[in-house]
N, C-alpha and C positions, 0 to 999 in steps of 0.2 A: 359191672357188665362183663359176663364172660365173652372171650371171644375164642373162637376156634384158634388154633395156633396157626394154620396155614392158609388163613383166609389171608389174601392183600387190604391192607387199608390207608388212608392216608392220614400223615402227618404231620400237625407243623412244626417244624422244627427249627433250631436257630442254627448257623454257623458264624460263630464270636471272631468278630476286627475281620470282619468284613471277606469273609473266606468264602463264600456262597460258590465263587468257579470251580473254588478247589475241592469242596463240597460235591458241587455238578459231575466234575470229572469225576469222582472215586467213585459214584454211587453209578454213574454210566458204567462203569468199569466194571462194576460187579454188580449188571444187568440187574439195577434197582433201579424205577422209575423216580423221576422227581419233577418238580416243574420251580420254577424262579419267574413270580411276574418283573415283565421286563417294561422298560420305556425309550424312547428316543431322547436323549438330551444333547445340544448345539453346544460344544468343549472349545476355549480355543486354545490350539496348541500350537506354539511356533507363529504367532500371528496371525495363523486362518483357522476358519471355523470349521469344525470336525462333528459330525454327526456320528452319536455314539451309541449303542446300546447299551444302556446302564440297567440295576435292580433299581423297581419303585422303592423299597423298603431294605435297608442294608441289613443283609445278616439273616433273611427271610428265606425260607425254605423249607416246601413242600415233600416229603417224601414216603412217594407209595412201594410197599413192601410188606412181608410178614412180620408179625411181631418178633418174631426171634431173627430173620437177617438185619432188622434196625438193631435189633439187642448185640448183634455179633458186629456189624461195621460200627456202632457206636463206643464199643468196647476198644477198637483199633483209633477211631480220632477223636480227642480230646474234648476237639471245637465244635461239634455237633452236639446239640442242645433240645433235649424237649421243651416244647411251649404249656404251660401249662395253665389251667382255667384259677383265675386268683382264685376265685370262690369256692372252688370244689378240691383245687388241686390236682385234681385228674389232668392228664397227658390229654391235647387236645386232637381228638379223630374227626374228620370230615368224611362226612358220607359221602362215597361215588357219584350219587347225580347233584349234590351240591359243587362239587371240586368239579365233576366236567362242564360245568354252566359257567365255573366262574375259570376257567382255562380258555374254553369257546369265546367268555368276551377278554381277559386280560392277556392272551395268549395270540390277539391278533394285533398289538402293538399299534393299536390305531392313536394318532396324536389328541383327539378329542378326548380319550379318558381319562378321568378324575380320579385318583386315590385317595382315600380316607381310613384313618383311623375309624376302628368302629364305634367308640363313644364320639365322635364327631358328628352322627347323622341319631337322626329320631326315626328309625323307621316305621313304627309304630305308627306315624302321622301321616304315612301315604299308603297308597292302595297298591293292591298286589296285582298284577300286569302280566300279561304275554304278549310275546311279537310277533306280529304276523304277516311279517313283510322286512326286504332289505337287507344288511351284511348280518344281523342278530338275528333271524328268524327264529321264531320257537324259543328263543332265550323266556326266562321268567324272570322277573324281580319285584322292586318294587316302584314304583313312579312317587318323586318327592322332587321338593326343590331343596338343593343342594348349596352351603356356599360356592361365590366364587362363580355360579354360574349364573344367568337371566333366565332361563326358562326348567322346567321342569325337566327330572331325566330317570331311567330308569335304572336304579342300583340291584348289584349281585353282593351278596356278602356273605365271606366266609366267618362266621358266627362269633366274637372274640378277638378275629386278629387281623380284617383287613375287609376292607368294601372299595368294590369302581362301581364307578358314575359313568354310564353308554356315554355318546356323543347324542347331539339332541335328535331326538326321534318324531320323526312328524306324527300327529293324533290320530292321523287315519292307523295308521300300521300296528297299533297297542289298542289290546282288546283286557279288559278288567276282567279276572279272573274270581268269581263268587265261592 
């Protein structure tokens, strides 16, 4: 697939033992977009419990840019890693309106969201959905039942390398998309 050279696109990419911050800062630094899904987790330090903002996936990281400013900050640190499709081998690119659907729900750090690996879930076996009502409006995914949870939920998945599960969604608000 050719691409223009100064189109933006997005990236997944790894940053190795766990540098994803250090990753975050350099690429803010040199006005390159990125995102790191995040979660709350209860730590406890010193005896009491500290609510923290951790990465769902260590080492995970999104980054939109051109192809050649990746090619140029990747050249400067080590620990930045393309993800790449086992099967194909290709450098794995997310399209724009898949990456903002799945920022819109993992990007609002709500405590009901489920991460999965993407051979974790069949999404093949549930129907594709929109929302149309509530903090997701207009999200799409797909409505399945997930481990770990009791009732059905609507999943976003980036294609390869990560899927969330909404918090549960009442039936009225999900409209099945034909």
């Amino acid at each position: 697939m050719e691409v223009d050279k100064e189109t933006e696109l997005w990236y997944a990419m790894r940053a190795t033992y766990r540098r994803e911050p250090d990753a975050m800062r350099l690429l803010e630094k040199e006005k390159l977009g990125c995102f790191v899904p995040m979660q709350y987790k209860i730590n406890i330090k010193k005896g009491k419990k500290v609510r923290a903002l951790v990465p769902v996936i260590h080492n995970l990281i999104f980054v939109h840019a051109c192809p050649s400013e990746v090619k140029r900050v990747k050249s400067q640190v080590t620990y930045l890693q393309y993800i790449t499709d086992t099967r194909s081998g290709q450098k794995i690119i997310i399209p724009d309106h898949e990456m903002q659907r799945f920022i819109a729900v993992a990007g609002s750090y709500n405590d009901h969201l489920m991460y999965f690996h993407p051979d974790e879930l069949n999404l093949s076996k549930g129907t594709k959905v929109r929302i149309i009502g509530g903090d997701f409006e207009g999200q799409e995914g797909v409505f399945l039942k997930v481990k770990g949870a009791r009732d059905r939920r609507v999943v976003v998945e980036i294609r390869g390398v990560i899927a969330v599960a909404m918090a549960t969604i009442h039936p009225d608000l999900i409209e099945v998309i034909r």
